[in-house]
C-alpha positions as CSV (number, residue, x, y, z in Angstrom):
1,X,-7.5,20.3,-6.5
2,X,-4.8,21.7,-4.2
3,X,-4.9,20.6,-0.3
4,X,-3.4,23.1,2.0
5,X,-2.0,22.5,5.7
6,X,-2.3,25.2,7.9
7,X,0.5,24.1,10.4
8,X,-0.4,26.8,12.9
9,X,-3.5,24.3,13.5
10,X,-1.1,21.7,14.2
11,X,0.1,20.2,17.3
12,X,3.6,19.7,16.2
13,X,6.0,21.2,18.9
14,X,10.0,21.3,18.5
15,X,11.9,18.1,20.0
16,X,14.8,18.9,22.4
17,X,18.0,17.8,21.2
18,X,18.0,15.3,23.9
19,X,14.8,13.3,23.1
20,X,14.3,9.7,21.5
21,X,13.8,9.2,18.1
22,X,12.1,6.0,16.9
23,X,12.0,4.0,13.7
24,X,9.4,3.8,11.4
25,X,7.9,7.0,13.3
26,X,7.4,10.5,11.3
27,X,8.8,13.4,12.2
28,X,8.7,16.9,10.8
29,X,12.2,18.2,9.4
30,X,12.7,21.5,8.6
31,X,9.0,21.7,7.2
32,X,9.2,18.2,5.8
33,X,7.4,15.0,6.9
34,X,10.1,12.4,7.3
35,X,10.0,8.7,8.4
36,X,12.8,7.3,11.1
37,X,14.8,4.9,9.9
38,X,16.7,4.5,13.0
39,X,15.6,3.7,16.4
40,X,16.5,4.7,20.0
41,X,19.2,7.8,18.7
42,X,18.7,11.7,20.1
43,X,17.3,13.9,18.2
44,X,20.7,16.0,17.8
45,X,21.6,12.3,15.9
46,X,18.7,12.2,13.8
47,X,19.4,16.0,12.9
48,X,23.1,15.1,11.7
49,X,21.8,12.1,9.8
50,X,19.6,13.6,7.9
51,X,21.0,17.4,7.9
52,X,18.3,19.4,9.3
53,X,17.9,22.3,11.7
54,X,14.7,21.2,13.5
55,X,12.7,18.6,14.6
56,X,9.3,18.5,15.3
57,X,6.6,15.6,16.2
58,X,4.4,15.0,13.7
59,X,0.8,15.4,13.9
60,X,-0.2,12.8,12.2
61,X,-4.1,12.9,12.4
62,X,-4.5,16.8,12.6
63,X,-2.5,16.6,8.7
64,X,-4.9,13.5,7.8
65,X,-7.9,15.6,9.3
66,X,-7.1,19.1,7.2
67,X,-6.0,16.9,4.1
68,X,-9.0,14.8,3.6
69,X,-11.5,16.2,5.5
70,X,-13.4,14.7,8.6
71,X,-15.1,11.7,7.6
72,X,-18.8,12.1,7.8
């Protein structure tokens, strides 16, 4: 069985350049989920760091929700 996310269903917007990222927090680059591994850097940083084009927050429960279903 195949689990889709639909991430129009997600609230997940783009991160200015300028805001905080934080450690051990997940992010969404360039499509990816990705954990922090550094704390109190701008998201221009984090985006040299790790080579990527965008940020996004991650929607943590909305992915949990679609990929396992609500719980009964």
């Amino acid at each position: 069985m195949t689990n889709h996310i639909d991430t129009s269903k997600l609230d997940e917007p783009i991160l200015d350049d300028r805001d905080t990222v934080y450690a051990d927090f997940m992010y969404v680059a360039d499509g990816k989920v990705v954990l922090s591994d550094w704390h109190a850097i701008t998201v221009r940083e984090f985006k040299i760091r790790i080579n990527a084009k965008e940020i996004r927050r991650c929607d943590i429960y909305g992915r949990s929700d679609q990929y396992f279903g609500r719980a009964a």
